[in-house]
C-alpha positions in Angstrom: 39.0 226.8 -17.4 37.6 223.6 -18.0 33.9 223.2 -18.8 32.3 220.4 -17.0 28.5 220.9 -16.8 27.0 222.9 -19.5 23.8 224.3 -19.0 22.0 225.9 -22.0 19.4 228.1 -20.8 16.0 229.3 -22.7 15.4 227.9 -26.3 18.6 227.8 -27.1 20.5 225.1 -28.5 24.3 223.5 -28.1 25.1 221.0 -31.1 28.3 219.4 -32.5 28.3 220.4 -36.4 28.7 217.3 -38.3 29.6 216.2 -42.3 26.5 215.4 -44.8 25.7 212.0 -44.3 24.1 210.3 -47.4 23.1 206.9 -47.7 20.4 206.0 -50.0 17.5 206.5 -48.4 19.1 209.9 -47.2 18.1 213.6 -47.8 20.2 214.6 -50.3 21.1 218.4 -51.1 22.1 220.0 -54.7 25.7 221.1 -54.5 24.7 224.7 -54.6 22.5 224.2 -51.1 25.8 222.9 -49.2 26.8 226.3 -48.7 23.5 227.6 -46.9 22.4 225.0 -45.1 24.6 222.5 -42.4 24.3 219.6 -40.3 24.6 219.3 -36.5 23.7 217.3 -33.5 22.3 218.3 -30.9 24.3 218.1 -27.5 22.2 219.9 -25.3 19.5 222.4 -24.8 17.9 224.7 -22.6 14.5 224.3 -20.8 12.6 226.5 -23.7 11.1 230.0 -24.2 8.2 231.4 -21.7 5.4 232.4 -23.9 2.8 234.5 -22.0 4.3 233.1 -18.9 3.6 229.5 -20.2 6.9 227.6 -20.5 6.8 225.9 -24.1 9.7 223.1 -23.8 12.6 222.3 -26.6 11.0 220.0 -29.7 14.4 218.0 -29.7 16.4 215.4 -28.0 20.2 215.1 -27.2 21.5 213.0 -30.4 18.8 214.3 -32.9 21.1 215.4 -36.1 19.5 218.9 -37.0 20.0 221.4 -40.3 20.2 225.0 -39.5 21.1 227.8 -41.9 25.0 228.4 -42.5 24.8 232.1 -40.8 22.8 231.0 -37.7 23.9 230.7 -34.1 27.0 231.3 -32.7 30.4 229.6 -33.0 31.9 228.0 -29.5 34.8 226.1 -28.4 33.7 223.8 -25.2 36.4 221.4 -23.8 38.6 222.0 -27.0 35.4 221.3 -29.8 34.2 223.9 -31.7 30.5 223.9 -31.2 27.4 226.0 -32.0 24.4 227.6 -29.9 21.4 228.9 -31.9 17.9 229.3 -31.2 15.4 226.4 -31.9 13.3 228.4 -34.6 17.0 228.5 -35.8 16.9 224.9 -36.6 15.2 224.5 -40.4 14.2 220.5 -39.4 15.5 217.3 -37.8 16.0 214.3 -39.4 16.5 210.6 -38.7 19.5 208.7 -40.1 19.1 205.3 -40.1 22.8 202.7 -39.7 20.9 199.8 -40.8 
């Protein structure tokens, strides 16, 4: 089977993990942090969670480069890349990397 359309449903979701970038206007991390926390970006997500029947939409964007903690989600292989799907109160923030 060969996945062609994802769809992500509720609050949950799909990014591509990814190394630590640093640059020097970066967020940098003490060695002993690299364990617990990780990087990813995100590839798709889900419409969001209904809250007292009010829908409250995903806070992120496909492309936003997120940190979640190392024993969130869970661990997927789509189209032959391992992936990850976790909640959005999963994700601990999202940050902006700048390639200028």
């Amino acid at each position: 089977m060969k996945a062609t359309d994802i769809k992500v449903k509720g609050d949950y979701i799909l990014i591509a993990k990814v190394e630590i970038v640093k640059d020097e206007g970066g967020i940098i991390l003490r060695d002993e942090e690299k364990d617990k926390v990780k990087l990813g970006e995100v590839i798709g997500y889900g419409p969001g969670a209904y809250i007292d029947g009010t829908l409250i939409p995903v806070d992120l964007e496909v492309g936003d480069i997120v940190y979640y903690n190392v024993y969130a989600g869970l661990d997927v292989n789509v189209n032959d890349e391992d992936m990850l799907v976790l909640k959005e109160s999963e994700i601990l923030m999202s940050v902006v990397i700048d390639d200028k």
